[in-house]
C-alpha positions in Angstrom: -38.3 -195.5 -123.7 -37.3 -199.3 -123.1 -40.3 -199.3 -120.2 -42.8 -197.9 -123.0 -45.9 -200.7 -123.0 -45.5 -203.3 -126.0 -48.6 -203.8 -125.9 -49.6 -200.1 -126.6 -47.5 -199.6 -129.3 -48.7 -202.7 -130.9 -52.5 -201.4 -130.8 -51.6 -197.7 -132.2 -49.6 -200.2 -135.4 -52.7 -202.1 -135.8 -55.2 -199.2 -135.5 -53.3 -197.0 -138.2 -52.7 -199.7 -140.3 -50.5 -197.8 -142.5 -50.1 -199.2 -146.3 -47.2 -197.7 -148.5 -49.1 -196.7 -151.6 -45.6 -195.7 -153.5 -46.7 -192.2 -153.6 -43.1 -191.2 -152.8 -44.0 -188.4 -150.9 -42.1 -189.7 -147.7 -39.1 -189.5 -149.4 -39.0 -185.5 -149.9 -38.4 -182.9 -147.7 -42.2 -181.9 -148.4 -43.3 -184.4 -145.4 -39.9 -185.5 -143.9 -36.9 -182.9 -143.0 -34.5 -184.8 -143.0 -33.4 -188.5 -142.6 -31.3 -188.6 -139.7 -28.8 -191.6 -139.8 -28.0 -194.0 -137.0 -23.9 -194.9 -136.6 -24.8 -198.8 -138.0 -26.7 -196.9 -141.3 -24.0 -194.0 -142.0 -21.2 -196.5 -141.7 -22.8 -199.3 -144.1 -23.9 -196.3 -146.6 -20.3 -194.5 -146.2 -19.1 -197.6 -147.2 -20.4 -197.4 -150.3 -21.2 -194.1 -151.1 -19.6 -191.5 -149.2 -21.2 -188.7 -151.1 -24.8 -189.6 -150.3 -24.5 -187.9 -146.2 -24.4 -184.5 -145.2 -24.3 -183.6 -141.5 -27.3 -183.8 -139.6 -29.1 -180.7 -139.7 -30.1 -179.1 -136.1 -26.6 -178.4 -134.7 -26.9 -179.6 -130.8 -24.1 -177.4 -129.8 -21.4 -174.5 -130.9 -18.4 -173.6 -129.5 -17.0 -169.9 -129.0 -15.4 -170.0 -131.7 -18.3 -170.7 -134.0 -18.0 -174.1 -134.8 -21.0 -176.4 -134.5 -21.4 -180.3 -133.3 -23.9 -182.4 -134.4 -24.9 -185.9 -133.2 -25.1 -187.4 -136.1 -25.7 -187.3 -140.0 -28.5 -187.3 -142.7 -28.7 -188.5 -145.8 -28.3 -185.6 -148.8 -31.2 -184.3 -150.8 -30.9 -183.5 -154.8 -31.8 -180.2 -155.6 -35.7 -180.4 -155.8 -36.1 -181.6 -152.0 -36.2 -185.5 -153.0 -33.9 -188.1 -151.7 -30.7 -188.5 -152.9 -31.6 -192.3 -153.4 -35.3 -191.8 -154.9 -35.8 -192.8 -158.5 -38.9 -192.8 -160.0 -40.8 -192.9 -157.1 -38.6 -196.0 -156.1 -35.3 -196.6 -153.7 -32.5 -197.4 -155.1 -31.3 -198.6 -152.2 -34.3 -200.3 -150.9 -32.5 -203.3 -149.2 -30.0 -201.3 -147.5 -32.2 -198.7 -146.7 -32.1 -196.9 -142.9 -33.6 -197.7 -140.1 -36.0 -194.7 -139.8 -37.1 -195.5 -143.9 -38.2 -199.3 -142.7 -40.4 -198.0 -139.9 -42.0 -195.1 -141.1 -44.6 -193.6 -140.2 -44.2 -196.0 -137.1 -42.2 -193.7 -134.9 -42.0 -192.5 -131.5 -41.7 -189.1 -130.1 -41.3 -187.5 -127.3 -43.8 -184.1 -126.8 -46.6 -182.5 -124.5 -50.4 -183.5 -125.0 -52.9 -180.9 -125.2 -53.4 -180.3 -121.2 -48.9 -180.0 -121.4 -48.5 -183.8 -120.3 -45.3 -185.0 -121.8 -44.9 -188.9 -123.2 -43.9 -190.8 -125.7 -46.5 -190.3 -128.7 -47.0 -191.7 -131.8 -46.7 -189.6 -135.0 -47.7 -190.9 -138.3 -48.7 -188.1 -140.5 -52.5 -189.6 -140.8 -54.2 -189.2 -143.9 -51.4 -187.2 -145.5 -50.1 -190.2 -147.5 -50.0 -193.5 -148.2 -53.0 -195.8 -147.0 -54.7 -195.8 -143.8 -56.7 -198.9 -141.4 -55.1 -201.2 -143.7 -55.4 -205.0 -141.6 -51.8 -205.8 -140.0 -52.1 -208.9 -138.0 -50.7 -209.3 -134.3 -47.3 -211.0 -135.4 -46.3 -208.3 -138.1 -47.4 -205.2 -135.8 -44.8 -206.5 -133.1 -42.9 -207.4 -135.1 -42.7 -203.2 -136.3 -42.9 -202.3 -132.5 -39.9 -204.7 -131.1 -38.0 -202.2 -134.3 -38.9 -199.2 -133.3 -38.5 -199.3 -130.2 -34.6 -201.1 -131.1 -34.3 -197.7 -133.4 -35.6 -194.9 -130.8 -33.2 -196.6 -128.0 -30.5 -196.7 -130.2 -31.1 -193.2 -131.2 -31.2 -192.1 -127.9 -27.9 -193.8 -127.1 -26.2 -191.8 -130.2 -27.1 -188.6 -128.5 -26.3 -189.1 -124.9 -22.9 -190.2 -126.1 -22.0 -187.8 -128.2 -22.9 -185.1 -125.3 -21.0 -187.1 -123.0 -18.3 -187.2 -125.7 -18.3 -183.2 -126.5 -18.4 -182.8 -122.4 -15.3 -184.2 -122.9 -13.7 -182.5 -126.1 -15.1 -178.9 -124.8 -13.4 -179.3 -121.4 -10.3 -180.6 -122.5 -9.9 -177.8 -125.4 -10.9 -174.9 -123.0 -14.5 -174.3 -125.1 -18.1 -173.2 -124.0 -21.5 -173.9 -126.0 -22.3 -170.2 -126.0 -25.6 -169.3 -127.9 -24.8 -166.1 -128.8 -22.6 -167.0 -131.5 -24.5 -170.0 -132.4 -26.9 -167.7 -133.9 -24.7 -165.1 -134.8 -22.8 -167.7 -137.2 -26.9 -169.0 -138.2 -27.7 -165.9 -139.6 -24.3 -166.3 -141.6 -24.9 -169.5 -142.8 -28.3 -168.5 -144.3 -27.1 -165.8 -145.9 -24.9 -168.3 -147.7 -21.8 -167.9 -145.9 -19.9 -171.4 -145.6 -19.7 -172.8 -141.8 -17.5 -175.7 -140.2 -19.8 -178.2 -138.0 -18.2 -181.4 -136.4 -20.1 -184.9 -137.0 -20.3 -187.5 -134.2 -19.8 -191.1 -135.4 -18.6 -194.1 -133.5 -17.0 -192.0 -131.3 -15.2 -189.8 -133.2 -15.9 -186.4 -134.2 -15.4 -185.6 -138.0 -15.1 -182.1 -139.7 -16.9 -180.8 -142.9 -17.2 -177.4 -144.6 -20.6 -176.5 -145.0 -23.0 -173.9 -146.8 -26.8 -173.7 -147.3 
């Protein structure tokens, strides 16, 4: 990631030329998942809304007794798929917004071309929404691609260590990743059962009770 070319990222910014058009549509889990949380985000939101973060769907790991790890959280969604924060097609907290919410659709990902090549690509979600081949001049567009490739690092960094930090908590508590109950205790949890999943942040794991 840090030895992806500047200079192409810059070039795929100016070529899409996204324009928000304040469709909203970004902001539901009609186009976007989830929005995963980096550890500087979910600590400046936690400080001022604890409420508005659920753990990060996408459980990396379970242990044999059926409890899962995440790397991260996400912030909540109300009830009809919208952001917790969105009202009336606006952020309410636009100025303190995440990281992943001030680059999109500028982000990087990591998957196979058509011939099975895997690289970093660039997924925007063309023509889905918002405005396309809008002009971004050379300042502003690296000015996006220094950011993202700050967030994707940084991103990267929040995983490795919280594998390197459950390595740690599974071999001192005797426990196994064992998929066999990770899906056993899926099934359960889509069927409305409630399950308990552990939450890296800052080092630290944190437990929650959980249902669909």
């Amino acid at each position: 990631m840090q030895d992806y070319p500047i200079g192409d990222l810059i070039s795929i910014i100016m070529e899409i030329g996204f324009e928000c058009d304040f469709c909203a549509q970004c902001c539901t889990r009609q186009f976007n998942d989830h929005v995963f949380l980096l550890n500087a985000d979910a600590v400046r939101l936690m400080g001022s809304d604890s409420h508005c973060m659920a753990p990060a769907p996408y459980y990396e790991l379970c242990d044999q007794h059926g409890r899962f790890y995440v790397s991260g959280y996400a912030l909540r969604a109300k009830d009809d798929g919208s952001c917790i924060f969105l009202r009336d097609k606006r952020c309410a907290i636009y100025q303190q917004r995440p990281m992943i919410c001030r680059l999109y659709p500028f982000m990087l990902h990591r998957e196979p071309d058509e011939e099975g090549n895997i690289a970093w690509r660039q997924i925007a979600g063309l023509d889905l929404h918002g405005c396309y081949h809008a002009e971004i001049d050379d300042e502003e567009a690296e000015k996006i691609a220094m950011q993202i490739k700050s967030y994707e690092v940084s991103y990267l960094t929040q995983v490795k260590d919280f594998l390197k930090m459950a390595e740690t908590h599974f071999q001192k508590n005797g426990l196994k990743h064992v998929q066999g109950v990770y899906d056993r205790e899926m099934r359960k949890f889509n069927k409305g059962e409630q399950i308990t999943v552990f939450v890296y942040l800052n080092g630290e794991f944190t437990e929650h009770r959980v249902r669909k």
